[in-house]
N, C-alpha and C positions, 0 to 999 in steps of 0.2 A: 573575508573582512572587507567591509567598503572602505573605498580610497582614501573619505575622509577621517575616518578611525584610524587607518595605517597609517595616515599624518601625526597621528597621536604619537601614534609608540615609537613611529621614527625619531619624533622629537625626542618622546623619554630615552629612547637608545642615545642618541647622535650626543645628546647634554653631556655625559658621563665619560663619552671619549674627547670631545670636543672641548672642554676644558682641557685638558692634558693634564700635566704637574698643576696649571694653573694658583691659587692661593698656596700651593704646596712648594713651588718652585724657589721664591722667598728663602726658606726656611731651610728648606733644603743646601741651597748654596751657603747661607748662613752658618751651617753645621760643617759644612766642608771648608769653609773657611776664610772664605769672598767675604770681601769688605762690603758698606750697604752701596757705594757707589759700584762698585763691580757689579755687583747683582742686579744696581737700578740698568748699568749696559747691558747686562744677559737676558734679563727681561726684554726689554724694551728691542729686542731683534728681532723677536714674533712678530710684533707691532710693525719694523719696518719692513719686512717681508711681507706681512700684511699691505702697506701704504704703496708700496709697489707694485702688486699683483692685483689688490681688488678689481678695479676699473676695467684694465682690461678682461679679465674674468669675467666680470657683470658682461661685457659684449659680448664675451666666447659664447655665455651663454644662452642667451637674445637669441644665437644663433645656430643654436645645438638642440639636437631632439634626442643627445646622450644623456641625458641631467639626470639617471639614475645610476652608471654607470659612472658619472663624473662623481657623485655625491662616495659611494664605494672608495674610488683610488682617496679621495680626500680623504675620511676617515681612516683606511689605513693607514695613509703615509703619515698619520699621528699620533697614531699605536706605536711604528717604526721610528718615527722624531724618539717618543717617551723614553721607549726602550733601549734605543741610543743613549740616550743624555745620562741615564742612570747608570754607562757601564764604564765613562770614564770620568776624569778629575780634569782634563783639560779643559780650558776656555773657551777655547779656538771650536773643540769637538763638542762640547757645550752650546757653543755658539750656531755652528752648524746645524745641531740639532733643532734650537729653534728657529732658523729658518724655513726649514723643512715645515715644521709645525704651523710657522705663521702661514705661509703661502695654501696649505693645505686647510688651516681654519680657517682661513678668512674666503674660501671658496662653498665653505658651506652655508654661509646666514643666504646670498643672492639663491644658492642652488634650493635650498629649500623652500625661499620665499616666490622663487619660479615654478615649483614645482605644485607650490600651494595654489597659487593663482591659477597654473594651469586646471587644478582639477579641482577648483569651487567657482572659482569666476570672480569679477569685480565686486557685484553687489554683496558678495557672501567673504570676500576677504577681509575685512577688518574682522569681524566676528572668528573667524577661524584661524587668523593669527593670534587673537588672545587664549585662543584653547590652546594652541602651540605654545605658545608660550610658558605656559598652568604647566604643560607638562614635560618641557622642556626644564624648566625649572624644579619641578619634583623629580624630576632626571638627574639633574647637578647635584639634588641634595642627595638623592640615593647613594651618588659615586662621593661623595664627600665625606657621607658615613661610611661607605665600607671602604674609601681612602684612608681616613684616620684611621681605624680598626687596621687595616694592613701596618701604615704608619707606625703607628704607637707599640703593636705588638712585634711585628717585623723588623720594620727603619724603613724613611720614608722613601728609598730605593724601590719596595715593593708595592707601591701606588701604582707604577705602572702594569703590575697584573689587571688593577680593573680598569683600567685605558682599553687596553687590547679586549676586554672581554664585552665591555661595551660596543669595541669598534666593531667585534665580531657581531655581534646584536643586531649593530646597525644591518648591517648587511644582508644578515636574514631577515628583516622586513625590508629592506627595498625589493628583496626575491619576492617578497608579496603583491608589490605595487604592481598591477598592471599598464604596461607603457602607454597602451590605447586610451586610456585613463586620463591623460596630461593632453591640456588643448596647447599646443605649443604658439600658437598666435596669440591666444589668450595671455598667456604666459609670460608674452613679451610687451604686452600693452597695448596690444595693436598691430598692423601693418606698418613698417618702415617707409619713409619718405627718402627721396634723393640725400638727405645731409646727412654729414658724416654724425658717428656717435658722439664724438666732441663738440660740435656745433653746436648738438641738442643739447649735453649738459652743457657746455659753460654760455649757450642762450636761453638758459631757462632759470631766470633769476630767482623764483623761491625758490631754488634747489638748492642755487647757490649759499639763501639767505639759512636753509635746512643746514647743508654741511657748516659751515659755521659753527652753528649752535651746536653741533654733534660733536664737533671739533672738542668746543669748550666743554662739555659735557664727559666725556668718556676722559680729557688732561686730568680735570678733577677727581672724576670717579675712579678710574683703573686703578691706580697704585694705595689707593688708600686701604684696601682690607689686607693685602699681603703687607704693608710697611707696619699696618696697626698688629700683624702677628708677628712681626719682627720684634716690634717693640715690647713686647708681649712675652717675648719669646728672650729678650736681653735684661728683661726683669725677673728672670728666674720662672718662667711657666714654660711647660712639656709644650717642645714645638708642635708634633705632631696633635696631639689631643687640642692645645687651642687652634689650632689652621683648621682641624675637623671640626670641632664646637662653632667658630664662626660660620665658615661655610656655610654649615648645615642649619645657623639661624636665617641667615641673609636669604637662601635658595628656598626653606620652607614659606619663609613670607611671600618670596617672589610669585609663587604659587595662588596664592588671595589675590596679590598684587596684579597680575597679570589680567586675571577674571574681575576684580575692580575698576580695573582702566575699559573694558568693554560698555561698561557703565557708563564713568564718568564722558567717554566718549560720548554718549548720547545726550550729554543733556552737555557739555563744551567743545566737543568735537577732538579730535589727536592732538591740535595746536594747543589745546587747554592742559592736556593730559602730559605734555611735554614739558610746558610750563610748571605745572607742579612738580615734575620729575628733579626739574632742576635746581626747584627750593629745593626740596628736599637733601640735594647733594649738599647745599649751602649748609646749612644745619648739621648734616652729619659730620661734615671737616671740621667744625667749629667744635663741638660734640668729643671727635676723635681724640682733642689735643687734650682735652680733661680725661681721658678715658684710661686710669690708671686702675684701675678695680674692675673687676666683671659686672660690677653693677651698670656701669656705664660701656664698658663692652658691647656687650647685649644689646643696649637701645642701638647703639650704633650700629649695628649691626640689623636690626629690624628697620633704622631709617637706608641701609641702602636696600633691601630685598623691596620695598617700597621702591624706591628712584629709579631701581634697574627694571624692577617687576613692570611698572607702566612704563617708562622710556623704551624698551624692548618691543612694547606692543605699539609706541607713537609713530617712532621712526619708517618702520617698513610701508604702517598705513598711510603714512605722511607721501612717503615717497607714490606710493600706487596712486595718492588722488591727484598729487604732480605731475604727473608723469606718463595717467592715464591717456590712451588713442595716440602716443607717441612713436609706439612699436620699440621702444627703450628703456619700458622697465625697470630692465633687470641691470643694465648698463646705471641706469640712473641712482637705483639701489646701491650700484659698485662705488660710484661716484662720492655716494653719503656718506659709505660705509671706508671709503678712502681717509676722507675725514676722520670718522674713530680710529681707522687704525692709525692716522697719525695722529690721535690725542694719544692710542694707549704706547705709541713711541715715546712720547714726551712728556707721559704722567711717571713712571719710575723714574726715568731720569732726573726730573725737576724733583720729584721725592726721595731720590735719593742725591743730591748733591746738597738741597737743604736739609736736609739729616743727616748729612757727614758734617758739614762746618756748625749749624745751629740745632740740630737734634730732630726729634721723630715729631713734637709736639710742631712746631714752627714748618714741618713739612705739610701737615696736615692742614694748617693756618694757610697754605700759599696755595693747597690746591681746592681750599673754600673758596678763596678771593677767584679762582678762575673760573669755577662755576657760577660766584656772581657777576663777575663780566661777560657771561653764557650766556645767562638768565636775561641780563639788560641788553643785548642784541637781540635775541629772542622776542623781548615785551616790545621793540622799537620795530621788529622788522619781520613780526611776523604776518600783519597784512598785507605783506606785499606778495604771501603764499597761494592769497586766492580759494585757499581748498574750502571744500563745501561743509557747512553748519549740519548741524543733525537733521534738520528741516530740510536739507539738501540745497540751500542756498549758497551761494559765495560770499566770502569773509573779505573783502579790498580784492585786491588787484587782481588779473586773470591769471589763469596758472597756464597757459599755453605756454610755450617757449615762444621767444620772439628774436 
């Protein structure tokens, strides 16, 4: 199999474990008996395991020629998180378990996006992050359906069978990838300069003006499909079957979505592509709060496999054209991805503490308002990015660090 096909199936494999409990997790504590703010803090501990670990990881990486062997322990140790969390009723052990989880997921989007670069190259990554993506995303839905179908016939304790079976997947396609395969300077963006990795990101202002927006982007986005199946789920619908049915709409879209953003990239470039990702969030908060029927479910649910579908493919690209002859990368990448994981700390939280005192409708309403304050950072301060127009021109400002 060549390297860039096994990028494929890595993706479709990694999707299915790498989500974890994911949309399910929700629902699950739901049933055992957590209030929605409990839930929005058990959630939200991936996230800050996540927001403490990326960054540095993004360096470890920069400067490791392990990155198939690192991407391995990650996927297990989120097989081991799943299978954990499911075998007890504690908080605390709950809790634990998503740390574990977060610090291990949030080490796979930099290892694979390093992993990608190394073995296509600059001029070919954009294009090859969107096919990762396509199937990254028919990845999630696959594990979504045969999650609910565990789910629904089982109880959603046995979602964790397909975590682990996935994780195992992964694994035997990285046994495929050849290490010789991976240019690891490529990888990193370059050759490294005397300064430190912090230097380079917090002196390199579009990255800055990028995390931001990713920031506001992923508060809004995260918590709104697992709070919308809560809500879903306290109006009398089968938890499991509606967390699978959404899912499984959201991720088949993200599939189209992913391979449309490769497009719209060429005729407005990532910065465009991002842009729209984040109407989109706008819309669908607003959308969610009426979303009392399956009729409106379902759109909502195809506006985010849209949002994530292109926002998944802007971000990474965003970061390479940044960040590109830096020799930081993959640091730079940990840096953004910093950012999400502290929105997706503080999108359950905010969703759920406005959903305990004002309800699920008004939650949904507060994390529209933050993607539109995304959006208008974003429309004010994204020429100060620099990254190059389809035409290969610069957009304002230089993207050097300075």
């Amino acid at each position: 199999m060549q390297p860039a096909t096994s990028l494929l199936a890595l993706n479709f494999a990694l999707a299915g474990a790498r989500e974890g409990f994911g949309p399910f997790l929700g629902v699950y504590l739901q049933q055992r008996g957590f209030d929605p703010a409990t839930t929005g803090f058990a959630m939200g501990l991936a996230g800050l395991a996540g927001l403490l670990a990326t960054t540095p990881v993004g360096a470890l990486i920069d400067r490791t020629a392990y990155k198939r062997a690192g991407l391995a322990v990650a996927v297990l140790g989120i097989a081991a998180g799943a299978v954990a969390l499911v075998s007890t009723d504690s908080l605390w052990l709950i809790g634990l378990s998503q740390l574990v989880i977060g610090v291990a997921d949030t080490s796979i989007a930099p290892l694979v996006a390093a992993v990608t670069l190394g073995i296509v190259g600059r001029e070919a990554y954009g294009a090859q992050v969107s096919r990762n993506e396509a199937f990254n995303h028919a990845g999630n839905a696959a594990n979504a359906a045969l999650s609910g179908v565990l789910g629904y016939a089982l109880g959603l304790r046995y979602v964790s069978i397909a975590i682990v079976v996935m994780a195992v997947a992964s694994c035997g396609v990285l046994l495929g990838i050849d290490k010789g395969s991976i240019d690891h300077g490529t990888a990193r963006g370059g050759e490294q300069d005397e300064r430190s990795t912090a230097r380079v990101l917090f002196g390199t202002r579009p990255l800055l003006v990028l995390a931001g927006t990713v920031f506001a982007y992923q508060t809004a986005n995260g918590a709104m499909l697992p709070f919308l199946a809560q809500a879903r789920t306290a109006a009398g619908a089968d938890p499991s079957l509606t967390t699978g049915v959404m899912t499984v709409v959201s991720q088949a879209t993200m599939v189209g979505a992913a391979l449309l953003a490769a497009r719209v990239a060429q005729a407005r470039g990532h910065a465009g592509v991002l842009s729209i990702a984040l109407g989109l969030v706008v819309f669908r908060g607003i959308l969610a709060a009426f979303a009392t029927s399956w009729w409106l479910v379902v759109p909502v649910q195809v506006l985010e496999g849209l949002a994530m579908g292109m926002g998944g493919v802007a971000i990474p690209a965003l970061v390479a054209e940044i960040m590109d002859g830096t020799g930081h990368a993959t640091a730079g990448l940990g840096g953004v991805m910093t950012a999400y994981g502290a929105g997706a700390t503080v999108s359950p939280l905010l969703a759920g503490l406005v959903a305990q005192y004002l309800g699920f409708a008004a939650s949904f309403v507060a994390l529209a308002a933050v993607a539109a304050g995304g959006l208008a950072v974003w429309m004010v301060g994204r020429r100060a990015l620099g990254t190059r127009s389809p035409t290969g021109q610069t957009d304002g400002a230089s993207a050097e660090p300075v």
